[in-house]
Backbone as CSV, one residue per row, in Angstrom:
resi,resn,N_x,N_y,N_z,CA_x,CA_y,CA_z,C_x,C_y,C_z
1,UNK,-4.831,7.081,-12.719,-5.658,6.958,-13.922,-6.296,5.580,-13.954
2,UNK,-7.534,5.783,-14.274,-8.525,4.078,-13.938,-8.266,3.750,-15.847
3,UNK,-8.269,2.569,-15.764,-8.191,1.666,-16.771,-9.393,0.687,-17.577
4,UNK,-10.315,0.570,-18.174,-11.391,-0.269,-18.592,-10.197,-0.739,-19.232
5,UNK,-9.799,-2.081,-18.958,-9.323,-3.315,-19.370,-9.890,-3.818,-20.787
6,UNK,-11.554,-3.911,-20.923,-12.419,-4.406,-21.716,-12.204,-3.409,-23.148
7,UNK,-11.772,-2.377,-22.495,-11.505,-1.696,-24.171,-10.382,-1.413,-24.719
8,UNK,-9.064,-2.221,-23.738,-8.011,-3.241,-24.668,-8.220,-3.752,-25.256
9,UNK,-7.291,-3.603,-26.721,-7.963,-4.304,-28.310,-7.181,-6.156,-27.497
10,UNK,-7.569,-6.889,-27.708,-6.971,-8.242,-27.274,-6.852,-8.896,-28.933
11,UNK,-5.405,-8.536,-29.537,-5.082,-8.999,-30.585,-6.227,-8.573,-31.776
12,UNK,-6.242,-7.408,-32.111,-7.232,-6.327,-32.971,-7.328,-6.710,-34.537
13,UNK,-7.821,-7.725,-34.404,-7.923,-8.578,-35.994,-7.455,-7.914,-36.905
14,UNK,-7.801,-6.143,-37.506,-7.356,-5.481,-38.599,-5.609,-5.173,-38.702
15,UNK,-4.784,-4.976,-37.623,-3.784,-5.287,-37.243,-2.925,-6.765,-37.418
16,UNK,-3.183,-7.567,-36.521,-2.962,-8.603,-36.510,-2.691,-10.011,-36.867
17,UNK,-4.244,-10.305,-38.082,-4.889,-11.314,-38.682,-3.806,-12.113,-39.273
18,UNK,-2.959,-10.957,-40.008,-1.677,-12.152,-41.114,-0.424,-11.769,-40.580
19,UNK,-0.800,-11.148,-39.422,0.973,-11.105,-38.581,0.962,-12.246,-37.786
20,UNK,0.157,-12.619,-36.846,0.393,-13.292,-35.576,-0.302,-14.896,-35.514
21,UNK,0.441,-16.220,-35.638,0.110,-17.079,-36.273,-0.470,-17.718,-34.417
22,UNK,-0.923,-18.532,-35.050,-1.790,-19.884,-33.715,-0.596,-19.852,-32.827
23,UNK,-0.505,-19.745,-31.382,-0.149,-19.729,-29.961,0.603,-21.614,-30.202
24,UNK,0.090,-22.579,-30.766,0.579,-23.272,-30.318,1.809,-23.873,-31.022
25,UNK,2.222,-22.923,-32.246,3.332,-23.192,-32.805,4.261,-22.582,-32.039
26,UNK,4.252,-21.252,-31.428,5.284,-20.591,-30.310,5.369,-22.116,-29.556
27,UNK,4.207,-23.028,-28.930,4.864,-23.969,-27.839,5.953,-24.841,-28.428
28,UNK,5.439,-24.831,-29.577,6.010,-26.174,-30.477,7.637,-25.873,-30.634
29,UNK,7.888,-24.421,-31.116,9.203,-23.755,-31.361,9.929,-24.227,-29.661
30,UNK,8.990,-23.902,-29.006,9.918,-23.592,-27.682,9.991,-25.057,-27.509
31,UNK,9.334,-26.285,-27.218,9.629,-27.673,-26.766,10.633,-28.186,-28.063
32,UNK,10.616,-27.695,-28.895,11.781,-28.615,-29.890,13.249,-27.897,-29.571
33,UNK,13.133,-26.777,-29.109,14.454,-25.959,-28.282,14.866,-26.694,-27.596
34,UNK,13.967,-26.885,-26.915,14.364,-27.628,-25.342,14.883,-28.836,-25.733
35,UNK,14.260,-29.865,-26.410,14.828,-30.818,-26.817,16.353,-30.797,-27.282
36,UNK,16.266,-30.089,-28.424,17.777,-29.876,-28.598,18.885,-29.197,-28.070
37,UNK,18.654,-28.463,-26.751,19.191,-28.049,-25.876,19.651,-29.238,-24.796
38,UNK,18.817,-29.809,-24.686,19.300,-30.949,-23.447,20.189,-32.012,-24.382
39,UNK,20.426,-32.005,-25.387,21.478,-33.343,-26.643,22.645,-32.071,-26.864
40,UNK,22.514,-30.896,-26.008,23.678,-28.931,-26.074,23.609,-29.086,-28.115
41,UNK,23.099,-29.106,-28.466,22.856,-28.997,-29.971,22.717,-27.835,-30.304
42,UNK,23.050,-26.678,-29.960,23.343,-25.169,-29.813,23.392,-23.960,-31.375
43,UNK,23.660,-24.859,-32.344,23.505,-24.652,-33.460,22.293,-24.199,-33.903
44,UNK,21.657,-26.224,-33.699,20.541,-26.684,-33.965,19.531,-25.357,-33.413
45,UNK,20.051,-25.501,-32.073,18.652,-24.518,-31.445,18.803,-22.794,-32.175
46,UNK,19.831,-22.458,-32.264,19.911,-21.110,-33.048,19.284,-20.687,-34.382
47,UNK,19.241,-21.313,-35.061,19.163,-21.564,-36.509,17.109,-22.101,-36.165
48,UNK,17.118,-23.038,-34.905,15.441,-23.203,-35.181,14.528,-21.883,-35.089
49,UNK,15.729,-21.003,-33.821,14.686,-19.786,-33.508,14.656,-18.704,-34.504
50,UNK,16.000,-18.329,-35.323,16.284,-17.271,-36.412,14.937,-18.094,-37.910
51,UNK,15.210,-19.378,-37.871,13.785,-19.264,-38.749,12.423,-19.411,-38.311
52,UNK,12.040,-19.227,-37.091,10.528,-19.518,-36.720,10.565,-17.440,-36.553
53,UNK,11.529,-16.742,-36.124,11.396,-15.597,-35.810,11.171,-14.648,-37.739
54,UNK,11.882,-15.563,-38.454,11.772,-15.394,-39.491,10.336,-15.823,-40.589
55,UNK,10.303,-16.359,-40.035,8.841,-16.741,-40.704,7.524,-16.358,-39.829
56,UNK,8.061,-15.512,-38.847,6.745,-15.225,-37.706,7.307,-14.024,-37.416
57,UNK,7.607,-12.924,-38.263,7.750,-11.420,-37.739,6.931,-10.706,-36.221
58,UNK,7.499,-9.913,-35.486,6.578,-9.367,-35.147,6.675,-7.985,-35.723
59,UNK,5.850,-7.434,-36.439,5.249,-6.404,-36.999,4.421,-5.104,-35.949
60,UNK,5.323,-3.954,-35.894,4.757,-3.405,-35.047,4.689,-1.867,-35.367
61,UNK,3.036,-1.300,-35.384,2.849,-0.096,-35.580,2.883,0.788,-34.412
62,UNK,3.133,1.688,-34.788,4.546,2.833,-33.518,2.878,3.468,-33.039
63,UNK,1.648,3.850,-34.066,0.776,4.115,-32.635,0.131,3.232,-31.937
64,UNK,0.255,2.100,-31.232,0.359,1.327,-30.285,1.400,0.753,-29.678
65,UNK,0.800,0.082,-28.130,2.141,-0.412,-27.750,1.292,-2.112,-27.820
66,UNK,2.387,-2.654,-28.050,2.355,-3.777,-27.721,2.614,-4.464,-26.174
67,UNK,2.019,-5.228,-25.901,2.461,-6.196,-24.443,1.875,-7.389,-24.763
68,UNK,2.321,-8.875,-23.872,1.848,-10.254,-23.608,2.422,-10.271,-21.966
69,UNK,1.195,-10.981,-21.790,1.160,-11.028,-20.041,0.633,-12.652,-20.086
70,UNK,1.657,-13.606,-19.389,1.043,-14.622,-18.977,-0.174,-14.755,-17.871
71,UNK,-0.575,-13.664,-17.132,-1.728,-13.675,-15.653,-1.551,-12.844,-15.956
72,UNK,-3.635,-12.748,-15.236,-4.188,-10.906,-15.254,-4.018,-9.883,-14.677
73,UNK,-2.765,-10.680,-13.535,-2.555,-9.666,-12.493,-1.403,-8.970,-13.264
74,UNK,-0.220,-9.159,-14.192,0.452,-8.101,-14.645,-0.061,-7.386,-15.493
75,UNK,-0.821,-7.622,-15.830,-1.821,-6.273,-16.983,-2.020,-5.108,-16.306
76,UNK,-2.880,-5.931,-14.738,-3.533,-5.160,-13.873,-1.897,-4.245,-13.528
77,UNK,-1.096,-5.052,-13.091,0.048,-4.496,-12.915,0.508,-3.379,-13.755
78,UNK,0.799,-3.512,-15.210,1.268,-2.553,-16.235,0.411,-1.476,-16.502
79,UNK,-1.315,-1.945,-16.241,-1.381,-0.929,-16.445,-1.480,0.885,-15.071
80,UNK,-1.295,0.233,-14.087,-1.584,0.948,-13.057,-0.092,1.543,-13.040
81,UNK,0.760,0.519,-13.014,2.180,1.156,-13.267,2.403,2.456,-13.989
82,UNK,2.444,2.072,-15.262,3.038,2.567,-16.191,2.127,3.324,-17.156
83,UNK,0.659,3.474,-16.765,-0.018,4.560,-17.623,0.487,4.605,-19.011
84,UNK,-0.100,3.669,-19.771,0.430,4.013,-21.172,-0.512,5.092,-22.037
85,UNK,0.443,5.953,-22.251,-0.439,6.735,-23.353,-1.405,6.493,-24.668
86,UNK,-0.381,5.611,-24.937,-0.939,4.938,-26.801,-2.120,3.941,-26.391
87,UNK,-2.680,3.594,-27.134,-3.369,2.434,-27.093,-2.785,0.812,-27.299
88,UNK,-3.277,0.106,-26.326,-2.384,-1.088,-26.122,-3.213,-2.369,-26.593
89,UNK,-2.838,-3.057,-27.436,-2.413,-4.337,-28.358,-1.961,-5.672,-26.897
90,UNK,-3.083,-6.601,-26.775,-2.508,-7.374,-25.726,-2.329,-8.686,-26.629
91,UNK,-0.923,-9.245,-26.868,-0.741,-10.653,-27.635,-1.149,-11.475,-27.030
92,UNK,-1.777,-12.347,-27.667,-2.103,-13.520,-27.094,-1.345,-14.697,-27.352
93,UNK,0.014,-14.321,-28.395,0.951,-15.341,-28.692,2.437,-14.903,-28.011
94,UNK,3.004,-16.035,-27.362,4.189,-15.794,-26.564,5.538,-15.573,-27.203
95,UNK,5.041,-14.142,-27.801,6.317,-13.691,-28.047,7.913,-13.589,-26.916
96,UNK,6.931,-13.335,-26.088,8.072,-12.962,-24.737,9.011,-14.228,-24.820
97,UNK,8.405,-15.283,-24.320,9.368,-16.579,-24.206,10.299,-16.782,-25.331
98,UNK,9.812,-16.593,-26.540,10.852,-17.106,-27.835,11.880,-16.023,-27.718
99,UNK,11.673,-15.069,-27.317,12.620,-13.763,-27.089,13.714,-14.295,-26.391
100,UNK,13.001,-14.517,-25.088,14.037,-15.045,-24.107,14.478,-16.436,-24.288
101,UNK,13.952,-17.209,-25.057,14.809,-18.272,-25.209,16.126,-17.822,-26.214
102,UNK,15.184,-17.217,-27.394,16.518,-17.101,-28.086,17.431,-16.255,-27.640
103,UNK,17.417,-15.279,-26.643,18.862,-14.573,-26.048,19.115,-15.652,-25.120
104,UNK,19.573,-16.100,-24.478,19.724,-17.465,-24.136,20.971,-18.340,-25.398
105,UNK,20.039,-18.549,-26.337,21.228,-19.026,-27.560,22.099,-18.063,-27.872
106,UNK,21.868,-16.602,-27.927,22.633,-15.502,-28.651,23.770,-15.344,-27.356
107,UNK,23.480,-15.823,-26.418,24.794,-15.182,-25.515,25.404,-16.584,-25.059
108,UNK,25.278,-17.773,-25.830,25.872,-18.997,-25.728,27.257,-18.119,-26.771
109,UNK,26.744,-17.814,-27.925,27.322,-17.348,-29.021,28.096,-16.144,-29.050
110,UNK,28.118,-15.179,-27.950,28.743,-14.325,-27.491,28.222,-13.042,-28.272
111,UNK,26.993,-13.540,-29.031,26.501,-11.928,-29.418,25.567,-11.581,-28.766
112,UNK,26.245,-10.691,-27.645,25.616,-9.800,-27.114,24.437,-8.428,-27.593
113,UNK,25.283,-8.086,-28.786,24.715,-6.686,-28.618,23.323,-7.070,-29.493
114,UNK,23.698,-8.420,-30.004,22.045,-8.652,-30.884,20.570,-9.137,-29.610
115,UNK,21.364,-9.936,-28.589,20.538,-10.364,-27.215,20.334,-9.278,-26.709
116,UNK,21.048,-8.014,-26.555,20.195,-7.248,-25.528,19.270,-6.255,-26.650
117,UNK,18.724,-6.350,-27.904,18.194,-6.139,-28.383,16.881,-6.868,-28.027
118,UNK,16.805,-8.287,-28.260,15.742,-8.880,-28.040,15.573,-8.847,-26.492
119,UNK,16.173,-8.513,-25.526,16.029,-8.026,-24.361,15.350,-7.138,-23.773
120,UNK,15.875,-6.581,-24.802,14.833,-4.788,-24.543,13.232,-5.423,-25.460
121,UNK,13.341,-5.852,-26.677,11.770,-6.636,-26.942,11.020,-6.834,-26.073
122,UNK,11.699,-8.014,-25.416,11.185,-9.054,-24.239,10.305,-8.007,-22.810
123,UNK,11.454,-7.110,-22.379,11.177,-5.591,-21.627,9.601,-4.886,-22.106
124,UNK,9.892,-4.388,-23.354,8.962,-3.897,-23.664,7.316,-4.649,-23.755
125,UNK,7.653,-6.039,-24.000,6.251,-7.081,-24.158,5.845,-6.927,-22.773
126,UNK,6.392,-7.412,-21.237,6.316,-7.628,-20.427,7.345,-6.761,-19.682
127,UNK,6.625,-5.309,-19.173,7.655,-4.656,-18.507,7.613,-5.006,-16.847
128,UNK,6.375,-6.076,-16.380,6.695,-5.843,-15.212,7.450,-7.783,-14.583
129,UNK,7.839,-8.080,-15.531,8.743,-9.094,-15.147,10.269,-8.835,-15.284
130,UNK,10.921,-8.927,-13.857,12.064,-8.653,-14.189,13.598,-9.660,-14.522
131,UNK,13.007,-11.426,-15.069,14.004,-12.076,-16.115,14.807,-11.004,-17.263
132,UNK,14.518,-10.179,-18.009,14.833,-9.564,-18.960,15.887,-8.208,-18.419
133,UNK,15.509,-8.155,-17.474,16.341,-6.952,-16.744,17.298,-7.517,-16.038
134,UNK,17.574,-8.979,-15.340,18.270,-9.824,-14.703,19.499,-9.893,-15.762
135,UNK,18.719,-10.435,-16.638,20.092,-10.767,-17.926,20.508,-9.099,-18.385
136,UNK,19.834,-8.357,-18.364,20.574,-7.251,-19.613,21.338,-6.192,-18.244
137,UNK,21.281,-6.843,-17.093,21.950,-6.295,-16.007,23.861,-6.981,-16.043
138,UNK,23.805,-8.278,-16.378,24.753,-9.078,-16.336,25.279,-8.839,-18.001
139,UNK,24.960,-8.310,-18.621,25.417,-7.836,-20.032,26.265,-6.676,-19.411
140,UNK,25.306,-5.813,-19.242,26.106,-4.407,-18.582,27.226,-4.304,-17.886
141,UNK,27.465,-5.624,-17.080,28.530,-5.568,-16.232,29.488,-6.195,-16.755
142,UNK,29.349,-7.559,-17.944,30.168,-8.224,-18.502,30.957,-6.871,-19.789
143,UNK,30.426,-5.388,-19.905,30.812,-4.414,-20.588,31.270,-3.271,-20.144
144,UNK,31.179,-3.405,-18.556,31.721,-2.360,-17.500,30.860,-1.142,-17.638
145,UNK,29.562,-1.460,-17.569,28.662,-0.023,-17.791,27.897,-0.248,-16.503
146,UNK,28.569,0.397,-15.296,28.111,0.348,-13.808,26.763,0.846,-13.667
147,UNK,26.693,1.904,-14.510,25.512,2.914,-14.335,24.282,2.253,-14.265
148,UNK,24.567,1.301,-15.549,23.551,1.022,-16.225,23.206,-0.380,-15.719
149,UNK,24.254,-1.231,-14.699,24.176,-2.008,-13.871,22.888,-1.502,-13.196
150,UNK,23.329,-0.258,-12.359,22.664,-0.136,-11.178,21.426,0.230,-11.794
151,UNK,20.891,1.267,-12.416,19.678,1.646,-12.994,18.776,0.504,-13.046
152,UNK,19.690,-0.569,-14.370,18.394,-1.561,-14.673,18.162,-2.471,-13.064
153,UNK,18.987,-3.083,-12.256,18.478,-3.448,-11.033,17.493,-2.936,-10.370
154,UNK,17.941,-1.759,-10.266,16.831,-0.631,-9.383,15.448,-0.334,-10.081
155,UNK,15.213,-0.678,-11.699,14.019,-1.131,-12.199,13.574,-2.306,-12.095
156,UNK,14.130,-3.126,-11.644,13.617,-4.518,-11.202,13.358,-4.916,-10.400
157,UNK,13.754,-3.599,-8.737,12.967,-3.706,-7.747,11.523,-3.464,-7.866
158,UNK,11.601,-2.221,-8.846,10.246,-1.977,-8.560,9.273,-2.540,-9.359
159,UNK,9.243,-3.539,-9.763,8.197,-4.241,-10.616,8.590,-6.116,-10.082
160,UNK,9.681,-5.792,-8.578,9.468,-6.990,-7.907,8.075,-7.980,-7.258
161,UNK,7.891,-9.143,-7.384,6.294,-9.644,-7.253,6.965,-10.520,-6.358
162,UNK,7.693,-11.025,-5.870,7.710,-12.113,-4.792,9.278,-11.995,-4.281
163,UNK,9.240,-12.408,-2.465,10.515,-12.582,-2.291,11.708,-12.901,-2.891
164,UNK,11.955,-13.687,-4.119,13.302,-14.243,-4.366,13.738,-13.058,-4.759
165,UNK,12.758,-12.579,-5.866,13.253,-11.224,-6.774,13.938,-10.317,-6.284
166,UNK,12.836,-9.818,-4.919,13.214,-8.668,-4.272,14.791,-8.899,-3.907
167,UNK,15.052,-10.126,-2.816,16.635,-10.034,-2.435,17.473,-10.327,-3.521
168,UNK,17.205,-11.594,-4.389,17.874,-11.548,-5.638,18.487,-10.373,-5.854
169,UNK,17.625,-9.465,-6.242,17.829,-7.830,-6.914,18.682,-7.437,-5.724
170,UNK,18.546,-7.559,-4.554,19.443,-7.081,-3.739,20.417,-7.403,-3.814
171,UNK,20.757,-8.690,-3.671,22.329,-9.654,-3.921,23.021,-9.013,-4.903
172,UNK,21.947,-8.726,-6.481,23.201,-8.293,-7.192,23.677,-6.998,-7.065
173,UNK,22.567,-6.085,-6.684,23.386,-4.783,-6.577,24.242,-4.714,-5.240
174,UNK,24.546,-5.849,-4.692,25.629,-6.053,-3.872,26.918,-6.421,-4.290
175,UNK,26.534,-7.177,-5.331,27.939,-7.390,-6.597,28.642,-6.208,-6.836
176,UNK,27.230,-5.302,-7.512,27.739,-4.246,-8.253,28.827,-2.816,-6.793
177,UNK,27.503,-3.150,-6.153,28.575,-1.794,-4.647,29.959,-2.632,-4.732
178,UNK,30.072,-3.977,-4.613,31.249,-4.130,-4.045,32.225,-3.638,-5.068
179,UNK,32.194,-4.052,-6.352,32.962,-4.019,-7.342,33.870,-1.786,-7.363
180,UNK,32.289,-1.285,-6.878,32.663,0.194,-7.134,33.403,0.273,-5.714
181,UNK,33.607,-0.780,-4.680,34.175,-0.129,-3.651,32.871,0.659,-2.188
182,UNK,32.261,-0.078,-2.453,30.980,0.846,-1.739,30.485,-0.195,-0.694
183,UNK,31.405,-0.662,0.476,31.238,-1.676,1.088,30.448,-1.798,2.226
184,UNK,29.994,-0.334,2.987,28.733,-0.470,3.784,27.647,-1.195,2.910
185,UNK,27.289,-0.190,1.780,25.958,-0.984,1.547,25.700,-2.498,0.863
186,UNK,27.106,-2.427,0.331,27.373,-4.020,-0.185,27.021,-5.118,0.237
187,UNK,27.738,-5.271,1.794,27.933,-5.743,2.926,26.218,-5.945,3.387
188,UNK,25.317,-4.879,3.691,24.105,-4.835,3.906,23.494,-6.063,3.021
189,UNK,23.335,-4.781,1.813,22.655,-5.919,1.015,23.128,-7.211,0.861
190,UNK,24.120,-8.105,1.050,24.345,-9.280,0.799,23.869,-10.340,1.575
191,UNK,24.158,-9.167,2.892,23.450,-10.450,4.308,21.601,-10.142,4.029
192,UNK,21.202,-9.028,3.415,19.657,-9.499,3.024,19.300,-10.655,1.907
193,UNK,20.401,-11.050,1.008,19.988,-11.881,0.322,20.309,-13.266,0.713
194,UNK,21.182,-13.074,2.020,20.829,-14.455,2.435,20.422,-14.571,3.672
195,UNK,20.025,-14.000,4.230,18.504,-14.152,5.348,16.819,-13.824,4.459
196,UNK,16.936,-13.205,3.534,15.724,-13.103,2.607,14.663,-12.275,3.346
197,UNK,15.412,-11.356,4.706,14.042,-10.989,5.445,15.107,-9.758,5.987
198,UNK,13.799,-8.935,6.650,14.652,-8.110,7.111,14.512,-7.715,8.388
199,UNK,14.012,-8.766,9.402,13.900,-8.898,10.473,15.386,-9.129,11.053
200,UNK,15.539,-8.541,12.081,17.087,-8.958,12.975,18.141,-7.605,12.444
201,UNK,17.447,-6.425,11.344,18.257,-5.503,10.959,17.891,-4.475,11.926
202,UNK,18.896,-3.686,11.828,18.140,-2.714,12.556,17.026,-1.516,11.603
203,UNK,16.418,-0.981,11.510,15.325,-0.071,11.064,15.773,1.040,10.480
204,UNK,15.994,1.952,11.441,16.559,3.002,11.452,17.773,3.206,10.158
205,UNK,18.658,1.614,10.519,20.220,2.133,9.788,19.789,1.520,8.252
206,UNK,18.935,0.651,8.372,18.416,-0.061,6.666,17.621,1.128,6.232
207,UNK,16.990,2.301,6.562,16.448,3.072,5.746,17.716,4.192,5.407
208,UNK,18.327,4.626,6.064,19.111,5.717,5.903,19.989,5.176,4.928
209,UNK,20.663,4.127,5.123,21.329,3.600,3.878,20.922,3.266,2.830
210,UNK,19.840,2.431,2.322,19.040,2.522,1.236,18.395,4.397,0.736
211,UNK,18.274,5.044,1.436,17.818,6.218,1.234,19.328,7.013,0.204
212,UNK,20.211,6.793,1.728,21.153,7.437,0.741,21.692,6.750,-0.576
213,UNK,21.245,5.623,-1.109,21.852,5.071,-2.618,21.167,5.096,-3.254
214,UNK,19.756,5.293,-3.085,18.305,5.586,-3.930,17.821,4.044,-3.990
215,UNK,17.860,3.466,-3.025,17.264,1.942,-3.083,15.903,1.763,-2.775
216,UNK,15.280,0.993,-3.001,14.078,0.900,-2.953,13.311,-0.167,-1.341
217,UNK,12.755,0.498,-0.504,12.481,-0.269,0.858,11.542,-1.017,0.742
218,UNK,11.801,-2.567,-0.010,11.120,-3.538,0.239,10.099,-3.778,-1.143
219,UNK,9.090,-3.806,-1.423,8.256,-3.903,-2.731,7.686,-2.844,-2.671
220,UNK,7.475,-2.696,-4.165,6.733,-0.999,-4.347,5.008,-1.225,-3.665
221,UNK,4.733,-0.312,-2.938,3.751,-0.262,-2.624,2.306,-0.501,-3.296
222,UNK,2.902,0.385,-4.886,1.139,0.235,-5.289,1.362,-1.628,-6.051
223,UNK,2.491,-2.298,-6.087,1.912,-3.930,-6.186,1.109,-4.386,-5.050
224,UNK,1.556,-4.019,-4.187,1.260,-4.457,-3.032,-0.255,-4.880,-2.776
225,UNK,-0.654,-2.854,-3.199,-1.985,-2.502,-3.205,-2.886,-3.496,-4.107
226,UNK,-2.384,-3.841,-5.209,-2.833,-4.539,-6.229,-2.954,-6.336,-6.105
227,UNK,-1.891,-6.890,-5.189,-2.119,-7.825,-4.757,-3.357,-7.874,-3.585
228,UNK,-3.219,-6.827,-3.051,-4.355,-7.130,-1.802,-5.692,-6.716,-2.043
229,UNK,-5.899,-6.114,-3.597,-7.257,-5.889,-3.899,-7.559,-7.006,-4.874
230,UNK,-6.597,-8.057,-5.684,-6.643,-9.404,-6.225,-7.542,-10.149,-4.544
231,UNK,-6.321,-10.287,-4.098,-7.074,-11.307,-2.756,-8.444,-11.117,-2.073
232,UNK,-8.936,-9.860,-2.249,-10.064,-9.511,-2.229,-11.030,-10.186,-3.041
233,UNK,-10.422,-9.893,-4.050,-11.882,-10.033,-5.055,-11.639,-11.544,-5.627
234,UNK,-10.580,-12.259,-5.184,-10.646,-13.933,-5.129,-11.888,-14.333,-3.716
235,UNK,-11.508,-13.648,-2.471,-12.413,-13.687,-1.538,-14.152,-13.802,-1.844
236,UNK,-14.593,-12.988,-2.784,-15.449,-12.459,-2.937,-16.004,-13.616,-4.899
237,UNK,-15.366,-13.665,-5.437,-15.540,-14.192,-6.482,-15.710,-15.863,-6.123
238,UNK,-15.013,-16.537,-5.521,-14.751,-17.594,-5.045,-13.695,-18.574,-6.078
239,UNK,-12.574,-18.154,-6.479,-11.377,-18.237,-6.647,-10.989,-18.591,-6.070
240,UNK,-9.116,-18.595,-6.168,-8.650,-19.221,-5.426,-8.039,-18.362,-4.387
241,UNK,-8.731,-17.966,-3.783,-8.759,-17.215,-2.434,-7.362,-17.419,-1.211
242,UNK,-7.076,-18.515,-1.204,-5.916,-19.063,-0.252,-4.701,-18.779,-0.973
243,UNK,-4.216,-18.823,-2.278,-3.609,-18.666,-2.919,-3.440,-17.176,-3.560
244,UNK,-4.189,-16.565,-3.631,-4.336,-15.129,-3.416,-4.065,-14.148,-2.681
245,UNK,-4.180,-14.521,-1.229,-4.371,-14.327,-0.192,-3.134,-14.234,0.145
246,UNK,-2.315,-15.658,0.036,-0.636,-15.566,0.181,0.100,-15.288,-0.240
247,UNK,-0.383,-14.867,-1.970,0.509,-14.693,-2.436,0.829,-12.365,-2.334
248,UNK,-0.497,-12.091,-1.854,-0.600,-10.835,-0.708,-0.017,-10.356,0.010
249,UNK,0.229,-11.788,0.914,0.801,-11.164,2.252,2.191,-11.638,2.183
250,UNK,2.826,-12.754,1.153,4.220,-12.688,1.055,5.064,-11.292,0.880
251,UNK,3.936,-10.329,0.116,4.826,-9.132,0.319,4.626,-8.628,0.926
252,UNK,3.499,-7.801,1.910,3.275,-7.027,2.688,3.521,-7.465,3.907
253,UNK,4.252,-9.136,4.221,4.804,-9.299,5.511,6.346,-8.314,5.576
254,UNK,6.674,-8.116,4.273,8.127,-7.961,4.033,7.863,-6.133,4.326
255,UNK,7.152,-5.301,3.729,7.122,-4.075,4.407,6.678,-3.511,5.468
256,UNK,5.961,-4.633,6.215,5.690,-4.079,7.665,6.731,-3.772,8.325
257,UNK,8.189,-4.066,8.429,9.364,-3.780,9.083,9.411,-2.645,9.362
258,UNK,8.822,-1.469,7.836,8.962,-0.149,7.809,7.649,0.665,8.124
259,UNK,6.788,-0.249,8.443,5.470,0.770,9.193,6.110,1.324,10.696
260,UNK,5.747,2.335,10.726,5.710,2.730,12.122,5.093,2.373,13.375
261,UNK,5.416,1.645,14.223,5.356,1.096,15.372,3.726,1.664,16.234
């Protein structure tokens, strides 16, 4: 399904106007965090985010979806992904970050079940970054819900954008095999997260095993596609083309392993 971008409402004034205040008080919330985070003032920082979240609702009508994308390439991303039905609301204020800062404070505090609330927020603003799925993966396991270990990982392959992620995501669902006892693929995946490549494996035995656990071989293809039609049209626009370009082929060096010879 093709997408006109241009007839995304970008913060739809009749909606919006007395919900969503100036972008640079979100910075302001987040650098006075930080501040009082580095003096561990942990209180301080809890209490700053419950009243800036309090005095800055986000207000949200169920026929739209909401998202905030720091770069145009995850838009481009979400929307090729994930085909949204509703009509989509793009923030231009960083809800995402105050989200994730404040779960951050909420699981200093051991409330969980209120952080993976704003988790799933954070998810929903920005579904194709996977910070939010990292943490509500390590919730799951700190609650013994394996399933739901493995699921949310295995959604965070596929909306992986650069090497760390990809093996990252591997490493932990190497945690998780080991813990169930599942030590071929454990074992696998662990030595991919620390060679970061998958050169020196053999071919053959890395697909059959990922096949049989439902793992995902390497980055999903249509990013891929989407990075290498970015680098294009940096080529062609006169952008930043070199930087485009690499940031392209960092992944598609990683699935050539599995092209056929």
């Amino acid at each position: 399904m093709e997408y006109d971008l241009n007839q995304i409402f970008p913060d739809d004034d009749n909606l919006l106007k007395r919900k969503i205040p100036k972008d640079d008080e979100f910075q302001q919330c987040l650098e006075e965090v930080r501040q009082l985070e580095r003096k561990r003032q942990w209180d301080s920082s809890k209490k700053l985010f419950e009243d800036f979240l309090e005095k800055h609702p986000l207000d949200l009508d169920n026929e739209y979806e909401y998202h905030y994308f720091s770069k145009p390439i995850e838009q481009t991303i979400f929307f090729e992904l994930f085909e949204p039905e509703k009509e989509v609301i793009i923030l231009k204020d960083n809800f995402y970050d105050i989200f994730m800062g404040y779960v951050s404070i909420l699981r200093i505090f051991d409330e969980y079940s209120k952080a993976k609330s704003y988790l799933k927020l954070a998810h929903d603003l920005n579904p194709v970054r996977t910070s939010p799925l990292f943490v509500l993966a390590q919730i799951y396991d700190n609650e013994y819900e394996g399933k739901l270990v493995e699921k949310t990982l295995k959604d965070a392959l596929a909306v992986a954008q650069d090497t760390y992620d990809l093996f990252e995501t591997y490493g932990r669902l190497a945690d998780y095999y080991e813990v169930i006892h599942e030590d071929e693929i454990s074992q696998l995946l662990r030595q991919l997260r620390k060679k970061r490549s998958f050169e020196g494996f053999d071919k053959a035995y890395v697909e059959n095993l990922f096949n049989r656990y439902g793992i995902q071989l390497g980055f999903n293809p249509k990013i891929i596609d989407i990075y290498h039609r970015n680098s294009v049209s940096a080529h062609f626009n006169g952008s930043d083309e070199y930087g485009a370009y690499y940031d392209y082929w960092e992944l598609a060096e990683i699935n050539l392993f599995f092209e056929d010879e």
